[in-house]
N, C-alpha and C positions, 0 to 999 in steps of 0.2 A: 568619635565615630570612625570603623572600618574602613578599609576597601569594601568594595561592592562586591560580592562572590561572582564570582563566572556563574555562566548558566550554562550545559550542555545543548550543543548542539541538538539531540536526540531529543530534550525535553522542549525546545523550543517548537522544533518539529511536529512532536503529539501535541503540545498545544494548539500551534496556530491551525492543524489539521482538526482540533474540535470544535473550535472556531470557526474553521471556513464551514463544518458541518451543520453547525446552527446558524447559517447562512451570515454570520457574521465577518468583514474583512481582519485579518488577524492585525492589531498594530502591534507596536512592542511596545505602545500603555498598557494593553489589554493582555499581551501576557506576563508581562513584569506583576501585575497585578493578582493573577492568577495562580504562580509561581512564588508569589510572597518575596518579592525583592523588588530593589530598584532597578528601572530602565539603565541599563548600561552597555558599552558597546558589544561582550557577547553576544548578549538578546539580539540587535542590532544586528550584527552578522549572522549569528543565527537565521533571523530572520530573512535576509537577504540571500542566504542560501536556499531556503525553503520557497524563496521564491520561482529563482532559478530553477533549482528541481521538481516543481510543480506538473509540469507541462508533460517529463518524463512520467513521473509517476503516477499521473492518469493516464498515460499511455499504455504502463505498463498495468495498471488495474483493469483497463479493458482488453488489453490481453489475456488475461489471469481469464475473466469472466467468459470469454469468448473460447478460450480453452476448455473450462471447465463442461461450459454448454457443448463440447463437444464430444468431452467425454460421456455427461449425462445422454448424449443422444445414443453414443453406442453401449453403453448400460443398457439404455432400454430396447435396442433392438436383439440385444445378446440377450434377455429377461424374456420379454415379450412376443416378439415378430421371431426369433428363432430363424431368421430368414437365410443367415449362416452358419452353419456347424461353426461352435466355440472352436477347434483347432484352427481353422480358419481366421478369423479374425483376433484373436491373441497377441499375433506380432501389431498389428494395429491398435490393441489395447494397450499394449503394454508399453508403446512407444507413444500412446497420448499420455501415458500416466507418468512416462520419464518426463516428457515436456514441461506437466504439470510440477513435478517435484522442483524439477529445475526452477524455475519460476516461481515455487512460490518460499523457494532461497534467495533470490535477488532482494 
């Protein structure tokens, strides 16, 4: 029998995040298992990382969300309500859409 392979970070990550989405707590039985390897101390770390960044990363998904709504607001008043001439609000569009681009790079 081998060494146990390392597991990425990255993959540890999308797991225990489809895990937490099926309302399930992630362990690192449950994603050693899912992953098709043994519990080893990657996963372990891995996982201890993803915990720590948890708290950020919903922060930053309701950031995203909360941006986006903000865009779709002035979409539709630029569409619809026409309540200001498009040259007018431009630099506001176009500085929510930077925001967004930004963001949704992190």
């Amino acid at each position: 029998m081998g060494r146990p392979r390392d597991v990425e970070d990255d993959a540890v990550f999308a797991t225990a995040d489809a895990l937490l989405k099926q309302r399930k707590r992630p362990s690192q039985k449950d994603i050693a298992e899912i992953l098709g390897c043994n519990r080893n101390r990657s996963i372990e770390t891995g996982l201890e990382k993803w915990w720590v960044s948890l708290s950020d990363r919903l922060d930053q998904a309701q950031e995203l969300q909360e941006l986006r709504a903000k865009v779709a607001a002035l979409l539709h008043e630029l569409s619809f309500c026409r309540v200001v001439p498009l040259p007018m609000q431009k630099p506001r569009l176009d500085a929510l859409l930077n925001e967004l681009r930004q963001k949704t790079r992190q």
